[in-house]
PDB file with SEQRES, HELIX, SHEET and CRYST1 records, atoms N, CA, C and O in Angstrom:
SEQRES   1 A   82  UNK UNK UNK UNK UNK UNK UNK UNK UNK UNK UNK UNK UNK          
SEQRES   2 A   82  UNK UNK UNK UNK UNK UNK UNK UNK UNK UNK UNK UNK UNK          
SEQRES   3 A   82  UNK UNK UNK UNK UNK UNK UNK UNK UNK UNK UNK UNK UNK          
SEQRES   4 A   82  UNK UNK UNK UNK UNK UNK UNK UNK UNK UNK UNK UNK UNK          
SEQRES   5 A   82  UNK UNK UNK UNK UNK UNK UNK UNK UNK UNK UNK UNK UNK          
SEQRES   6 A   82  UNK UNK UNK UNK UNK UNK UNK UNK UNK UNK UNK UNK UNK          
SEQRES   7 A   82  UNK UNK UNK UNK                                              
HELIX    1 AA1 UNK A   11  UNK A   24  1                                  14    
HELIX    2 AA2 UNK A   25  UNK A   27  5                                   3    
HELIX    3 AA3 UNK A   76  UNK A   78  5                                   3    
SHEET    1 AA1 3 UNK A   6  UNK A   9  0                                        
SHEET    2 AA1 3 UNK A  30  UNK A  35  1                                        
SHEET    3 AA1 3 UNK A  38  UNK A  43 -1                                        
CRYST1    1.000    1.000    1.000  90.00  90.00  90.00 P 1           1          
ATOM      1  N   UNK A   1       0.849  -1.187   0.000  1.00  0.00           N  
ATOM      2  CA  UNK A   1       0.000   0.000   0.000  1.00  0.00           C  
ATOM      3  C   UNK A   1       0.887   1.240   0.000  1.00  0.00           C  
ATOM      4  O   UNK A   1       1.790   1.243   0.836  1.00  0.00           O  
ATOM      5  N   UNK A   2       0.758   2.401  -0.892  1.00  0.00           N  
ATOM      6  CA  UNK A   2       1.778   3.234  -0.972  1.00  0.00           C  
ATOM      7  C   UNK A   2       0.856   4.302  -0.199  1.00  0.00           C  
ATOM      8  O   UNK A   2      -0.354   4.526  -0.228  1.00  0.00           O  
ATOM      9  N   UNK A   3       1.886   4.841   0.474  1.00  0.00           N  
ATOM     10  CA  UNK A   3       1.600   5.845   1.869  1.00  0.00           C  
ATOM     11  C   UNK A   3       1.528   7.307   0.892  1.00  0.00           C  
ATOM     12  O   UNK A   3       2.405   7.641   0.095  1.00  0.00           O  
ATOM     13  N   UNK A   4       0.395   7.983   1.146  1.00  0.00           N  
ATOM     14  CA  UNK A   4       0.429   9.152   1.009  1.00  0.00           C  
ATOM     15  C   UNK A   4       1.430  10.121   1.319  1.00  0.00           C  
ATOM     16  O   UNK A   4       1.903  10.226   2.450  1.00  0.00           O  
ATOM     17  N   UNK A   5       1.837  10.978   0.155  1.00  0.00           N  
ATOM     18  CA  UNK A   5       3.076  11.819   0.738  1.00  0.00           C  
ATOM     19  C   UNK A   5       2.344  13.154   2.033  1.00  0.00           C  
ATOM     20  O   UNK A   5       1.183  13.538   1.891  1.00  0.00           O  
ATOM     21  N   UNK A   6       2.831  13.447   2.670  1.00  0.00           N  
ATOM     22  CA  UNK A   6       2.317  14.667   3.946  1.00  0.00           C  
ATOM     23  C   UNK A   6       2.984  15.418   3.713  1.00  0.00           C  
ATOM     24  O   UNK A   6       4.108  14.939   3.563  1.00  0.00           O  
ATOM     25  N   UNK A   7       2.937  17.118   3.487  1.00  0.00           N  
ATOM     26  CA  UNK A   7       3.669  17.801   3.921  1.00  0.00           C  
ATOM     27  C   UNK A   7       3.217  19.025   4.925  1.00  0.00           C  
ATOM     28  O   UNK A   7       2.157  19.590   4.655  1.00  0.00           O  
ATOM     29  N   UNK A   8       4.042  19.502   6.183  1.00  0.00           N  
ATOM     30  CA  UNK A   8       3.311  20.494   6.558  1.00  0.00           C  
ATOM     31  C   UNK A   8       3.572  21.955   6.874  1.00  0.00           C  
ATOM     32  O   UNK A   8       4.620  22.259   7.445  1.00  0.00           O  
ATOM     33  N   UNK A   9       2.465  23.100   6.455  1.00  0.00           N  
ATOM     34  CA  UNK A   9       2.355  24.465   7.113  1.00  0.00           C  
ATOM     35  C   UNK A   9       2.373  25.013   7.862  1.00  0.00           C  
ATOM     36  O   UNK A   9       1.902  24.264   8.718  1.00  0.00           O  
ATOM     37  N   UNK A  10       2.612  26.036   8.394  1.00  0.00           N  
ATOM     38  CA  UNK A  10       2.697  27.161   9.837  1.00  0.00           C  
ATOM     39  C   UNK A  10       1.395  27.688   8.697  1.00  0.00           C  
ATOM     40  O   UNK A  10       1.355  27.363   7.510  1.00  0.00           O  
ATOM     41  N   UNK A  11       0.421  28.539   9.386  1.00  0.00           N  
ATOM     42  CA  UNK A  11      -0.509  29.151   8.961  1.00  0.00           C  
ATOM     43  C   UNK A  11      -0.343  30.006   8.160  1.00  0.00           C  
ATOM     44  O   UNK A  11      -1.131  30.271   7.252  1.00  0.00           O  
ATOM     45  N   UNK A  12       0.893  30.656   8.424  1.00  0.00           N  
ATOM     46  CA  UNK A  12       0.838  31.826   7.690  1.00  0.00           C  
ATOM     47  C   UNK A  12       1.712  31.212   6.241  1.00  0.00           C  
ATOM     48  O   UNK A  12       1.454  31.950   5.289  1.00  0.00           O  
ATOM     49  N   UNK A  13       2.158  30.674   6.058  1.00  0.00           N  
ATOM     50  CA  UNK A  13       2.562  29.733   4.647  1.00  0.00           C  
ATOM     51  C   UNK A  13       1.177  29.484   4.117  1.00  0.00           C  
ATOM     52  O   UNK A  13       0.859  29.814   2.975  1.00  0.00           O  
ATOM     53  N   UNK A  14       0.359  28.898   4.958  1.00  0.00           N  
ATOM     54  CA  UNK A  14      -0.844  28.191   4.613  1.00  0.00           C  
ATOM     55  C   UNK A  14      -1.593  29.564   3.895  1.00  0.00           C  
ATOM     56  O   UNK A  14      -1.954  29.535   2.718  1.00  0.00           O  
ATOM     57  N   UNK A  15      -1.745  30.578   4.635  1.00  0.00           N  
ATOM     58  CA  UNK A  15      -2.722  31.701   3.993  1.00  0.00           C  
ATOM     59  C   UNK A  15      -2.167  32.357   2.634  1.00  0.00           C  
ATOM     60  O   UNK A  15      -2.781  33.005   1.787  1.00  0.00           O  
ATOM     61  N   UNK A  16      -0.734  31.964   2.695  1.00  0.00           N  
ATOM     62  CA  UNK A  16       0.261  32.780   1.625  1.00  0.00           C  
ATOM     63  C   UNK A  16      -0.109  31.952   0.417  1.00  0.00           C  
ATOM     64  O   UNK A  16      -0.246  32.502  -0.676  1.00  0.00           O  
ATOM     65  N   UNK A  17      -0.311  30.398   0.598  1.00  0.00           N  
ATOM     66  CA  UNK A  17      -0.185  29.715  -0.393  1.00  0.00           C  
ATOM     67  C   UNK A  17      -1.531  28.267  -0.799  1.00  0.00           C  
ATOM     68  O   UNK A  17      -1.295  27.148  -1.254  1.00  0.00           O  
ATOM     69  N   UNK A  18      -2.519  28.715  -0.519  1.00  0.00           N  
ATOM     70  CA  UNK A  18      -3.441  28.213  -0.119  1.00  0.00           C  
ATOM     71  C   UNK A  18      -3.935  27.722  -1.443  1.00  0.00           C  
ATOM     72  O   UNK A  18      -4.200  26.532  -1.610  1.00  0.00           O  
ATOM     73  N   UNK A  19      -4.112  28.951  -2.740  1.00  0.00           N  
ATOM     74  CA  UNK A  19      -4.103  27.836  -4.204  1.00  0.00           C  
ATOM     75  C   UNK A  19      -3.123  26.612  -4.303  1.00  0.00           C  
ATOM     76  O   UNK A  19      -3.243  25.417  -4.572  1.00  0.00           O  
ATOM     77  N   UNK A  20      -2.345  27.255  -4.045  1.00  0.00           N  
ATOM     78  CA  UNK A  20      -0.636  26.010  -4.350  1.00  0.00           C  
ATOM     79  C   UNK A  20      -1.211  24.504  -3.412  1.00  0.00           C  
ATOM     80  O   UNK A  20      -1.398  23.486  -4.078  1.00  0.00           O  
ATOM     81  N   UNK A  21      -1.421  24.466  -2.128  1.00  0.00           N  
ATOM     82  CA  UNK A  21      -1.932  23.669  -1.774  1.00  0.00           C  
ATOM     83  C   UNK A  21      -3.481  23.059  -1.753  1.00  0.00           C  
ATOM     84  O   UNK A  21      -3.733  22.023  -1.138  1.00  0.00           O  
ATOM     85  N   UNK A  22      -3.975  23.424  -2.112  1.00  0.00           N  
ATOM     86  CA  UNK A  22      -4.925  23.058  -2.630  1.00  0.00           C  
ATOM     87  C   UNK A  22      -5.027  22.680  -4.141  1.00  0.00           C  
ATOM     88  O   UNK A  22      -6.092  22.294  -4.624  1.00  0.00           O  
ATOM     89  N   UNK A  23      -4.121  22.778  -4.715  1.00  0.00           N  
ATOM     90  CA  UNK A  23      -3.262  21.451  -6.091  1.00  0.00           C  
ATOM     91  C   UNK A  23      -3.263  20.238  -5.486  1.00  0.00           C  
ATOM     92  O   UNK A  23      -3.841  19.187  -5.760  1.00  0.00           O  
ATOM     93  N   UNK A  24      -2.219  20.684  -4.270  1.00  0.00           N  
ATOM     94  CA  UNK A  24      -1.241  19.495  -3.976  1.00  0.00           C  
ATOM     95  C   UNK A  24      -2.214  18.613  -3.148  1.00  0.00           C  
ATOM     96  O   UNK A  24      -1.992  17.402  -3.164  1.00  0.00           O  
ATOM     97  N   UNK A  25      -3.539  19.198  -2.238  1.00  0.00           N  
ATOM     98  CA  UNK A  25      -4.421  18.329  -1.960  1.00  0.00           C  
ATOM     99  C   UNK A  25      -5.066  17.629  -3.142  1.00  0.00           C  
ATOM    100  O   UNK A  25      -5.388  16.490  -2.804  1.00  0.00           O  
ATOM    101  N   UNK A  26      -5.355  17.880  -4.339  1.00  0.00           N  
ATOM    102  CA  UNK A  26      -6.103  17.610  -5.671  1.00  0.00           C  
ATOM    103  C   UNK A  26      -5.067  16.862  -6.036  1.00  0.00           C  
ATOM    104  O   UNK A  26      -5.750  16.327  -6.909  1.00  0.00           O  
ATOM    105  N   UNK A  27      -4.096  16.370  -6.151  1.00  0.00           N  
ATOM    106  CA  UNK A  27      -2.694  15.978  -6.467  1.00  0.00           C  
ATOM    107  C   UNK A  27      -2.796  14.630  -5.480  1.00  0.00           C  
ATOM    108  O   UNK A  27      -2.027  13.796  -5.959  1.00  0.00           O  
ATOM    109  N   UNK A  28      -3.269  14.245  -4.615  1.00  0.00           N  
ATOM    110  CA  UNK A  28      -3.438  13.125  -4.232  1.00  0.00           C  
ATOM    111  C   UNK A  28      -2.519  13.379  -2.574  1.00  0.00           C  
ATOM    112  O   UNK A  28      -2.628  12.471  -1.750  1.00  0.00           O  
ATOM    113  N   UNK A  29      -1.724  14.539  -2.234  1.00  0.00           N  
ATOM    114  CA  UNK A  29      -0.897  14.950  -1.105  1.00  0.00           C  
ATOM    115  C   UNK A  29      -1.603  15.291  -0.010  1.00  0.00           C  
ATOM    116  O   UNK A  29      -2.398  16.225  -0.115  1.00  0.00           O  
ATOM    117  N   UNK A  30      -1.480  14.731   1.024  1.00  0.00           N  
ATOM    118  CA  UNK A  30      -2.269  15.479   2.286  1.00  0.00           C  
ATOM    119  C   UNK A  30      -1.240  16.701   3.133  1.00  0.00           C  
ATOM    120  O   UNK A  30      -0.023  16.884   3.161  1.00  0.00           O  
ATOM    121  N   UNK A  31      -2.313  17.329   3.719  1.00  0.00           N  
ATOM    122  CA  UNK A  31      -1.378  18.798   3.430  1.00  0.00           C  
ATOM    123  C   UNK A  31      -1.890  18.800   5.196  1.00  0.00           C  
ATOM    124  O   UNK A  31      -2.945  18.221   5.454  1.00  0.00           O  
ATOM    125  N   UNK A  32      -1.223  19.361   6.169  1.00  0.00           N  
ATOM    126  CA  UNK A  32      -1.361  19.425   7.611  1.00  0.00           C  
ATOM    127  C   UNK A  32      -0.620  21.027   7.334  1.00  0.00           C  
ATOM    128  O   UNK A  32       0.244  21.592   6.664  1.00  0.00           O  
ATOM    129  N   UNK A  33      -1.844  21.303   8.570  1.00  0.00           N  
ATOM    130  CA  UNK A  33      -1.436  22.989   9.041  1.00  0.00           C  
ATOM    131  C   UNK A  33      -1.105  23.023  10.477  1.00  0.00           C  
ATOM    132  O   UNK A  33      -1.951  22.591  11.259  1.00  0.00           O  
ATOM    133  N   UNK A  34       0.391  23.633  11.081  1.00  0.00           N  
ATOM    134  CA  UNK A  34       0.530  23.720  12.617  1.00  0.00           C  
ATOM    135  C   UNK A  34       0.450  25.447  12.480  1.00  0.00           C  
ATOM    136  O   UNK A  34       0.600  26.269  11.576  1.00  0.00           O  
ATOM    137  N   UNK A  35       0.086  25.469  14.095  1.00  0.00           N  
ATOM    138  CA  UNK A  35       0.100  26.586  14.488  1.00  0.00           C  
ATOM    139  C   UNK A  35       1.487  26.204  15.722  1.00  0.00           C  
ATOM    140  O   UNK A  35       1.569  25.056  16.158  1.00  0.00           O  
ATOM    141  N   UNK A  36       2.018  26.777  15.962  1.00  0.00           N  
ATOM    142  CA  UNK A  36       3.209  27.295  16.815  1.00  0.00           C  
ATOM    143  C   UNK A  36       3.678  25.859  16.902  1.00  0.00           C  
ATOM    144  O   UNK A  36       4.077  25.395  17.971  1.00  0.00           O  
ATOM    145  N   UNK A  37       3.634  25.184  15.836  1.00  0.00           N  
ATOM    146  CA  UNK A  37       4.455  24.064  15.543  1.00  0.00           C  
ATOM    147  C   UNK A  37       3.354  22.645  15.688  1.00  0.00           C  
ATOM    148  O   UNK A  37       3.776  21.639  15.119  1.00  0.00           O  
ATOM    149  N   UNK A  38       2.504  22.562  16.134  1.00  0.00           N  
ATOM    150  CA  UNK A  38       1.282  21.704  16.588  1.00  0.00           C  
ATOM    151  C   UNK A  38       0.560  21.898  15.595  1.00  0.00           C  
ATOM    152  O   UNK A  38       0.108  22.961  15.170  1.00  0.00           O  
ATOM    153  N   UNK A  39       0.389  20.378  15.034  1.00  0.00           N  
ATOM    154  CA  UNK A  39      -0.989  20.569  13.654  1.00  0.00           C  
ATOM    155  C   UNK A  39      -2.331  20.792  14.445  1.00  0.00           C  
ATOM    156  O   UNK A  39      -2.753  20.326  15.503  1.00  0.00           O  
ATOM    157  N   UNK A  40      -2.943  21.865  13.341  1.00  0.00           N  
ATOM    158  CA  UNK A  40      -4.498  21.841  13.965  1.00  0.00           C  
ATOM    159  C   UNK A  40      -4.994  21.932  12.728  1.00  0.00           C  
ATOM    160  O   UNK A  40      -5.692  22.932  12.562  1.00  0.00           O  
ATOM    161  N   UNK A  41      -4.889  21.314  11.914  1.00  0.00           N  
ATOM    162  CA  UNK A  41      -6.184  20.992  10.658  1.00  0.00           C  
ATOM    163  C   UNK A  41      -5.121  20.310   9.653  1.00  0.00           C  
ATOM    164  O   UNK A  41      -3.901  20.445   9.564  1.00  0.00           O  
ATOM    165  N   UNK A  42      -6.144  19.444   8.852  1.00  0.00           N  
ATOM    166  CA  UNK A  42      -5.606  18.370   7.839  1.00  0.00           C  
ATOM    167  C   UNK A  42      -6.387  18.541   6.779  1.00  0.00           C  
ATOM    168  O   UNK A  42      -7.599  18.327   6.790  1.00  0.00           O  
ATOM    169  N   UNK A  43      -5.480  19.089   5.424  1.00  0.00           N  
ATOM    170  CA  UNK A  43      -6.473  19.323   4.298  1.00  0.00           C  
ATOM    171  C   UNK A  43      -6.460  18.121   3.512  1.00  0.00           C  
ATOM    172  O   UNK A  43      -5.324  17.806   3.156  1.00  0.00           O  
ATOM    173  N   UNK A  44      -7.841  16.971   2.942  1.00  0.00           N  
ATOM    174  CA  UNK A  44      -7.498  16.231   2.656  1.00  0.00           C  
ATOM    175  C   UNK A  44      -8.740  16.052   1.406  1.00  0.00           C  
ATOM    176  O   UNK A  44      -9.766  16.568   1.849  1.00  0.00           O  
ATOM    177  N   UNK A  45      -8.893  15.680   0.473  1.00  0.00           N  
ATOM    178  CA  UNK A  45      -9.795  15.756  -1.083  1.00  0.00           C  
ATOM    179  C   UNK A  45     -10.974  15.321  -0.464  1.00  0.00           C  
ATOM    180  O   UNK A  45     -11.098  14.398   0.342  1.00  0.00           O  
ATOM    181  N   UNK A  46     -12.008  16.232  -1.012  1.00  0.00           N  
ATOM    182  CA  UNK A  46     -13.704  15.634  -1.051  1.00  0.00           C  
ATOM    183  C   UNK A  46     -13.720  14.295  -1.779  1.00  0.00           C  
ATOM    184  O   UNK A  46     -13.020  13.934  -2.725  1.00  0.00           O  
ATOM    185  N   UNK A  47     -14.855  13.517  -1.000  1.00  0.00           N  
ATOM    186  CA  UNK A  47     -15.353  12.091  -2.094  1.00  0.00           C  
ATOM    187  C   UNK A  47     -16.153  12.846  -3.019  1.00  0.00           C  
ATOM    188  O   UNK A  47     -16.612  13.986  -2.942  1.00  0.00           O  
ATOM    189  N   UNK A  48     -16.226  11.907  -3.965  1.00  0.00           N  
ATOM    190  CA  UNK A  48     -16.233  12.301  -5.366  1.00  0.00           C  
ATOM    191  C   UNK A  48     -17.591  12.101  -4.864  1.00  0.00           C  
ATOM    192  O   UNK A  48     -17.696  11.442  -3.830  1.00  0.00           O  
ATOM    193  N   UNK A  49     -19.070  12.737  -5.636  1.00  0.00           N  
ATOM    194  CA  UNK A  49     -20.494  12.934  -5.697  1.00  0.00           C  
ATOM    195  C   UNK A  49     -21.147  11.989  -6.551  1.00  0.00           C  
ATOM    196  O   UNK A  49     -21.227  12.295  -7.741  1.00  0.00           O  
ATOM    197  N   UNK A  50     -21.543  11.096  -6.239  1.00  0.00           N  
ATOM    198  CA  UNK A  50     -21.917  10.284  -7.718  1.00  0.00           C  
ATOM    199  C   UNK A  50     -23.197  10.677  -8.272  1.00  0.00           C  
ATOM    200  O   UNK A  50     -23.688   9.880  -9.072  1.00  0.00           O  
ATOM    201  N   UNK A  51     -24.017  12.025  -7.948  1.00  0.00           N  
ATOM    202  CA  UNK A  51     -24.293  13.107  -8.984  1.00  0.00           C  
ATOM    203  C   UNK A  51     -25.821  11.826  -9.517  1.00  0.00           C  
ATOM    204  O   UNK A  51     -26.606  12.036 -10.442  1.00  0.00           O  
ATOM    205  N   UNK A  52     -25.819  10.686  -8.658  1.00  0.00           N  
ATOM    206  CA  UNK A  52     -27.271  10.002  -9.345  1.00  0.00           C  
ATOM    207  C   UNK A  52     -28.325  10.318  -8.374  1.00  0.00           C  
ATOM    208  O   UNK A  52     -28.097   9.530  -7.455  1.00  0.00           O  
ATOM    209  N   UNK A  53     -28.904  10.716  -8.192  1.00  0.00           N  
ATOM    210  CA  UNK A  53     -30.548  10.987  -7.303  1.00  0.00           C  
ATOM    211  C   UNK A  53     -31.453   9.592  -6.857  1.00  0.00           C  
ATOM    212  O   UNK A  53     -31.863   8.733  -7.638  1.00  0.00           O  
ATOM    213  N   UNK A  54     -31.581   9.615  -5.836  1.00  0.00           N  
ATOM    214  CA  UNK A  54     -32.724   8.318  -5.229  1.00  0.00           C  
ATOM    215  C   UNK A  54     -34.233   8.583  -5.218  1.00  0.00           C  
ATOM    216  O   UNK A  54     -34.940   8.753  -4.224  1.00  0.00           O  
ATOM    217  N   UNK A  55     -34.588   8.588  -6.481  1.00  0.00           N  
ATOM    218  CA  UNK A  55     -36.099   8.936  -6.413  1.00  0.00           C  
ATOM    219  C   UNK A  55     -36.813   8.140  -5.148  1.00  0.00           C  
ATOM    220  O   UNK A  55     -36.281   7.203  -4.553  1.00  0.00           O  
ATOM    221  N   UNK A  56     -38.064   8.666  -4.861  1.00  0.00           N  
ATOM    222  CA  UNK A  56     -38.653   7.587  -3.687  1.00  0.00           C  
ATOM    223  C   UNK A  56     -38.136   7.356  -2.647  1.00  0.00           C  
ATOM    224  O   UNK A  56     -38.641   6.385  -2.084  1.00  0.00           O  
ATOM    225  N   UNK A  57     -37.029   8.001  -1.926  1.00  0.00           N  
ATOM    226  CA  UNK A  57     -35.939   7.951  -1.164  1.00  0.00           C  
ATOM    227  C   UNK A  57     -36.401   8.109   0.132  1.00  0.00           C  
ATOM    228  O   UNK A  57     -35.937   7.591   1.148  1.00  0.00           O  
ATOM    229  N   UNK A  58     -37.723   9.161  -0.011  1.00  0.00           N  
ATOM    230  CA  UNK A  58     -38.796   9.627   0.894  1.00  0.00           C  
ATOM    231  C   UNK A  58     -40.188   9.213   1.449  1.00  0.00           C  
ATOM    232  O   UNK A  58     -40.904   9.707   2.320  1.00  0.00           O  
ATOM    233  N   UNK A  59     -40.312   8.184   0.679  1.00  0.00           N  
ATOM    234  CA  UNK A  59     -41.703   7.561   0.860  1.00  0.00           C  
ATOM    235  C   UNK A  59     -42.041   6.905   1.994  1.00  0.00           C  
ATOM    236  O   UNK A  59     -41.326   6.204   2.709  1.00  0.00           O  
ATOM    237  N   UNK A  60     -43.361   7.228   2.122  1.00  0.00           N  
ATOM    238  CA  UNK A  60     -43.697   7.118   3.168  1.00  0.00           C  
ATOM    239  C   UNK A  60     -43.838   7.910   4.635  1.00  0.00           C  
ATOM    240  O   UNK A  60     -44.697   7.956   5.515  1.00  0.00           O  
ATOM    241  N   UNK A  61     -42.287   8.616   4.372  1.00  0.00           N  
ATOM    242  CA  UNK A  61     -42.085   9.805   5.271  1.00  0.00           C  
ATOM    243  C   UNK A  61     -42.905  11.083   5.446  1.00  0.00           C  
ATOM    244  O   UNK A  61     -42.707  11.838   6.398  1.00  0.00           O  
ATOM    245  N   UNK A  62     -43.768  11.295   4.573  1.00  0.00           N  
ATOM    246  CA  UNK A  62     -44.424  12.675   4.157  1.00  0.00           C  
ATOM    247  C   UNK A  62     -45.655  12.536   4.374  1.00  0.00           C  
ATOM    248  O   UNK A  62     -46.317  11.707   3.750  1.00  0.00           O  
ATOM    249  N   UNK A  63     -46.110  13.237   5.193  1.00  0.00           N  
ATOM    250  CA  UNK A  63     -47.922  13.057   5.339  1.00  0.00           C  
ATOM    251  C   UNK A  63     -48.702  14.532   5.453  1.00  0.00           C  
ATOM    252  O   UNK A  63     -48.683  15.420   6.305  1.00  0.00           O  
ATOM    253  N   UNK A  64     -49.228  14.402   4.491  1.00  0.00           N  
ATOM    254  CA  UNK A  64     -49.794  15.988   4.337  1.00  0.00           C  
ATOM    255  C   UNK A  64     -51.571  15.666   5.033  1.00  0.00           C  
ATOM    256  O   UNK A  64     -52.141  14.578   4.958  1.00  0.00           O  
ATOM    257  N   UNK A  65     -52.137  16.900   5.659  1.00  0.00           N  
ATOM    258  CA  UNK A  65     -53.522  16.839   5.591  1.00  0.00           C  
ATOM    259  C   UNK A  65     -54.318  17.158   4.591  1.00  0.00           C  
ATOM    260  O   UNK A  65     -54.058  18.129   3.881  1.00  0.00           O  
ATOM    261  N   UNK A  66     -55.476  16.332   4.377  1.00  0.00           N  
ATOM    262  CA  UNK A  66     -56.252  16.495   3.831  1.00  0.00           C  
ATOM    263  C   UNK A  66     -56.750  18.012   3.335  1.00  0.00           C  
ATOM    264  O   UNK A  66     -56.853  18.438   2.185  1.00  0.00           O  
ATOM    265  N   UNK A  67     -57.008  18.642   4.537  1.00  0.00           N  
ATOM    266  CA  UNK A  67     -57.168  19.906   4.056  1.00  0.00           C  
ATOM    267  C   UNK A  67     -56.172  21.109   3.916  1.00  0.00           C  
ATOM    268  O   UNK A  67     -56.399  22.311   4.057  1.00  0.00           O  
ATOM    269  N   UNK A  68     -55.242  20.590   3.662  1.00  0.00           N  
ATOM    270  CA  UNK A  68     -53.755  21.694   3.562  1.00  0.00           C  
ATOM    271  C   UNK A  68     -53.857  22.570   2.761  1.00  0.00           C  
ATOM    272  O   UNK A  68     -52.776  23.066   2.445  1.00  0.00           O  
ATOM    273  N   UNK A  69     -55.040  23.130   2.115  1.00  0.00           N  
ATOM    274  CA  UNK A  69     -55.214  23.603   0.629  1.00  0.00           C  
ATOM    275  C   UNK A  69     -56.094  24.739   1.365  1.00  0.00           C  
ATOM    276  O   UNK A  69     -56.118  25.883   0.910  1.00  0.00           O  
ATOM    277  N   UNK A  70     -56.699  24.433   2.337  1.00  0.00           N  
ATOM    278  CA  UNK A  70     -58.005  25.217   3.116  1.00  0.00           C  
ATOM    279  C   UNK A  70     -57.546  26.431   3.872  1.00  0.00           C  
ATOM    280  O   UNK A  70     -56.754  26.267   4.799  1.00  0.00           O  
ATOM    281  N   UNK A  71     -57.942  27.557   3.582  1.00  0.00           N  
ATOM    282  CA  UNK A  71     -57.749  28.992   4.551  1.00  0.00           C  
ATOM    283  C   UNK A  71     -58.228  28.709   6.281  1.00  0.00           C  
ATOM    284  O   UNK A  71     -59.332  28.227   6.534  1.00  0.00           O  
ATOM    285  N   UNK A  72     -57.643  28.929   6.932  1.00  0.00           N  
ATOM    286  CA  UNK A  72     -57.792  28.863   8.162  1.00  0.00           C  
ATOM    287  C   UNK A  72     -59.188  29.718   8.155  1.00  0.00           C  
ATOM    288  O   UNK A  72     -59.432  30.511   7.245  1.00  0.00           O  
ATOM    289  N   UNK A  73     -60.006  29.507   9.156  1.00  0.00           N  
ATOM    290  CA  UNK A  73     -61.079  30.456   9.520  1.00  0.00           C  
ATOM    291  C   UNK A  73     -61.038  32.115   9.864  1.00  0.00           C  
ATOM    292  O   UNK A  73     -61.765  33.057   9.550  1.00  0.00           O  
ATOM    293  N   UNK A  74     -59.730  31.970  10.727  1.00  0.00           N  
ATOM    294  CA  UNK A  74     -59.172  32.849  12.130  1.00  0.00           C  
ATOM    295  C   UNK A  74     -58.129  34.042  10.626  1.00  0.00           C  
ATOM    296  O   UNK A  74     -57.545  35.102  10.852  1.00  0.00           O  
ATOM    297  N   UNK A  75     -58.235  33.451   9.495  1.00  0.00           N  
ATOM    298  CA  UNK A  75     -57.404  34.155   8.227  1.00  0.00           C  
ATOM    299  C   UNK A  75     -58.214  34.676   6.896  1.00  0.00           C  
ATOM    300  O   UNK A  75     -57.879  35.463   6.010  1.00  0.00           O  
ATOM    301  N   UNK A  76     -59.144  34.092   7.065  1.00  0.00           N  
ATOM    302  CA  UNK A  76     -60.269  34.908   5.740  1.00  0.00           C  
ATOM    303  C   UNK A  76     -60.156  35.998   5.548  1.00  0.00           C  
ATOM    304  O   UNK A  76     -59.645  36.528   4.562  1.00  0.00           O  
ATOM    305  N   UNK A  77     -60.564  36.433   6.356  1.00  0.00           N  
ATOM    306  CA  UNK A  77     -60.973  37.625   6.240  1.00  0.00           C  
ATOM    307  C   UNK A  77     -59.674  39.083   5.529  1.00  0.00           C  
ATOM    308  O   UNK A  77     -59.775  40.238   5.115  1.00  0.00           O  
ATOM    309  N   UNK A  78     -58.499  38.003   5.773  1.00  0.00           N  
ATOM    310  CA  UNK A  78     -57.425  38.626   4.846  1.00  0.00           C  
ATOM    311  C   UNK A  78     -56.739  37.935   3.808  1.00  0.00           C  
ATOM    312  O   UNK A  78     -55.608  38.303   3.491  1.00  0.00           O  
ATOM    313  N   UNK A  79     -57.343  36.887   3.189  1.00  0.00           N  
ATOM    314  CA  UNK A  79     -56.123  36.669   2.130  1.00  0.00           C  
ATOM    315  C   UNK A  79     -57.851  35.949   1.137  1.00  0.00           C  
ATOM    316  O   UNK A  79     -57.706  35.365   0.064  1.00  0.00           O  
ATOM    317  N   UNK A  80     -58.684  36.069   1.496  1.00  0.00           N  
ATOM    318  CA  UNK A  80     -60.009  35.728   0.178  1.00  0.00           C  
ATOM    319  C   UNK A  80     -61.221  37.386  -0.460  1.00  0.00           C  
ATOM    320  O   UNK A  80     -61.315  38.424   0.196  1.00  0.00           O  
ATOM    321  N   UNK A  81     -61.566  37.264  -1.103  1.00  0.00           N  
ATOM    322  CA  UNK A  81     -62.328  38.251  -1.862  1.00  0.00           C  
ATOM    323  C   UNK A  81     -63.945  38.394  -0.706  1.00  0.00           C  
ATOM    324  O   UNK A  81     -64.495  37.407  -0.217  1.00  0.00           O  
ATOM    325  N   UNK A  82     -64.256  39.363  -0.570  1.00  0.00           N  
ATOM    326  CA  UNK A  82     -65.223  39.712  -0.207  1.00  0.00           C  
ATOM    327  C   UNK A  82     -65.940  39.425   1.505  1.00  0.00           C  
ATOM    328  O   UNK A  82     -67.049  39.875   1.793  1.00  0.00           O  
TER     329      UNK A  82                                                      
END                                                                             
């Protein structure tokens, strides 16, 4: 299994050069940021989206009322004609 290469930032490298690494994350490199020498964040590639939709994914879950279509009583008198 071949080990990911690491390399790492002080923040302020990181803010200086943040396109550049963000290649090198896209590049297959995991990229670690220290602050006063201590990593505190690991930049590492999004999973890929496989962009297909689960129709029906929801069923069952959704229950509307019957009368969901109906003006409240306590509301007529402002949103119907006459």
């Amino acid at each position: 299994m071949a080990t990911k290469k690491k390399t790492i930032y002080n923040v302020h490298e990181a803010k200086t050069n943040l396109s550049r690494l963000l290649q090198q994350v896209a590049d297959g490199e995991e990229v670690i940021i220290a602050k006063d020498g201590d990593p505190v964040a690991r930049l590492v590639p999004m999973p890929k989206q496989s962009g297909v939709r689960q129709l029906g994914f929801a069923k069952g879950q959704v229950w509307m009322s019957y009368d969901f279509n109906e003006t409240p009583e306590e509301f007529k008198e402002y949103v119907e004609d006459g």
